[in-house]
N, C-alpha and C positions, 0 to 999 in steps of 0.2 A: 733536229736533235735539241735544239738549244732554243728556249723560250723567254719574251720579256718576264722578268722577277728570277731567273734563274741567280743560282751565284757560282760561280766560277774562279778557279785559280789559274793562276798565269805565270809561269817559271822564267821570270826576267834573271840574265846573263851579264853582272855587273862587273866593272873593274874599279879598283879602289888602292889605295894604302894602307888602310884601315876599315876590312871588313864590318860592319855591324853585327850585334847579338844575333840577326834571323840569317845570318849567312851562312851557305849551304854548299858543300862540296868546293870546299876553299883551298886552290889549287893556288901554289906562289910564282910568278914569273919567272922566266931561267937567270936573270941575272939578279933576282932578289931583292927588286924596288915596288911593287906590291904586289897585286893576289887577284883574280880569277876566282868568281863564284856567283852561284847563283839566290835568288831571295824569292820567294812566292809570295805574289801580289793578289789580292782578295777583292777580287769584281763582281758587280753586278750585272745582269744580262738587260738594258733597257729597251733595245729594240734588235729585232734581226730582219735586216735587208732583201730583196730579192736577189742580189748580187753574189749571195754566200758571208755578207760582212757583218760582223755583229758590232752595237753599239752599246760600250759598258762604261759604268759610271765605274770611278777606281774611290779609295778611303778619302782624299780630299776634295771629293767634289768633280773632279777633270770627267770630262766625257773622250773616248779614246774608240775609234775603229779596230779592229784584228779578224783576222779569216777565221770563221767557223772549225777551219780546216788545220789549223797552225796548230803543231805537234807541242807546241810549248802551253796549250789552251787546253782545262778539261773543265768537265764538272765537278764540283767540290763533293764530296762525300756527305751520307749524313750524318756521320761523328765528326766532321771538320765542319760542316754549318753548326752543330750543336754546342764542340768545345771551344770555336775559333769565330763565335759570332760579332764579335766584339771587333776581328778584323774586319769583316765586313761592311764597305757603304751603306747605312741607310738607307730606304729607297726614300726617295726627296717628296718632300711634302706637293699637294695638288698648288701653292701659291707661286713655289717658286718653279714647278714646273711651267706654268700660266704665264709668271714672266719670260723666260726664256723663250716659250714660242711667242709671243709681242714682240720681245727684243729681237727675232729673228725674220718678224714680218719686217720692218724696220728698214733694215738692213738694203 
């Protein structure tokens, strides 16, 4: 279903005192010290595993594993890649992909 270069959104389940602007379905704790909600997070599809695991780069750069299968995982839409491309990672240039696999022979 899901291919390298795909982009993907991912419906992360945060707690806070102080929700941010992208916060969504902001439910407040029973005794009223903060709030329950959730934020869509804007991934890129860099590899998919034979395990069923996908490998997506997230907007600052992190590489992150999640199951193909995770109900909180879909594909972005093509009016959310067109209005919201700007959330979107980058796909990383061929140099610093080059370092990364060196740095991971390395290792």
């Amino acid at each position: 279903m899901y291919r390298p270069g795909d982009r993907v959104i991912y419906t992360a389940t945060k707690h806070s005192s102080h929700p941010g602007p992208r916060a969504e379905a902001v439910q407040p704790e029973q005794h009223g010290e903060g709030y329950w909600y959730d934020v869509k997070k804007y991934w890129l599809v860099l590899q998919v595993q034979p395990d069923g695991l996908l490998k997506v780069l997230t907007r600052r750069g992190k590489e992150r594993s999640v199951a193909a299968s995770d109900p909180r995982l879909r594909p972005a839409r093509w009016w959310e890649t067109l209005f919201f491309r700007g959330r979107f990672p980058h796909p990383v240039d061929s140099n610093v992909q080059r370092h990364r696999r060196d740095r991971a022979r390395v290792k």
